[in-house]
N, C-alpha and C positions, 0 to 999 in steps of 0.2 A: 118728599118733595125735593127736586133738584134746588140747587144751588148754581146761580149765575153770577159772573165776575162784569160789571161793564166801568167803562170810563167816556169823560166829557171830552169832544172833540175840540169843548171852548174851552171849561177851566182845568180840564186836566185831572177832575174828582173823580175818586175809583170809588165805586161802594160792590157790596153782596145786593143778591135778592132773591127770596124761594118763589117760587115761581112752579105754577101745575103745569105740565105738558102743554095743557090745552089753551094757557093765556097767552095772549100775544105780548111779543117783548115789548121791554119798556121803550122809549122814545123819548125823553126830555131830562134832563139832570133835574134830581131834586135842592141845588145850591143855585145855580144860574139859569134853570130854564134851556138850556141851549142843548144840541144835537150829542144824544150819546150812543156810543157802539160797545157791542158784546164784545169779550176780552176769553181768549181762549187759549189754556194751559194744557200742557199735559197732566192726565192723572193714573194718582196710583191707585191699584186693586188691592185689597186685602181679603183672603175669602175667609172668614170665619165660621165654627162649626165644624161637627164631628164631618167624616166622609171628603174629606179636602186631603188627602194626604199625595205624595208622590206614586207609593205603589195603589194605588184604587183607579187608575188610568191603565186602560186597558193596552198592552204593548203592541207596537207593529209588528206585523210577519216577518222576521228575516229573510231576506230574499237568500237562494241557492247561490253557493257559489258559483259563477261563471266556470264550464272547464277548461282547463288549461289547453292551453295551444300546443301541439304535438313539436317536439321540440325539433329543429333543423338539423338534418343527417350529418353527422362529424364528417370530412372527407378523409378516407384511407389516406395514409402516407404512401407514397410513393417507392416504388422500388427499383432503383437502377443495378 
């Protein structure tokens, strides 16, 4: 079950809540009754378990080298 972060618009009180997908968020601070809004973090992933590794990620195709540009004709030196 997720875990939601909210705080009090009025007193400023942060709490948790587990919380199912499917309930609707909360709405009222449980200290003052008054207007509260969801609080939204960055989080980290940790994958745990076997098959998580670096090489088990399938590689991308190296693309071909592009061919090189036919290089600019040297000019003869000149012969007086």
């Amino acid at each position: 079950m997720p875990t939601y972060q909210y705080a009090c618009t009025v007193c400023g009180h942060e709490f948790e809540a587990f919380q199912a997908f499917s309930e609707d968020s909360l709405t009222t601070c449980p200290q003052c009754k008054g207007e509260i809004r969801k609080v939204y973090s960055a989080v980290g992933v940790v994958f745990k378990g076997s098959g998580f590794y670096k090489t088990d990620s399938a590689k991308s195709p190296s693309l071909p080298a592009a061919p090189a540009a036919p290089a600019a004709p040297t000019p003869a030196p000149k012969s007086e």
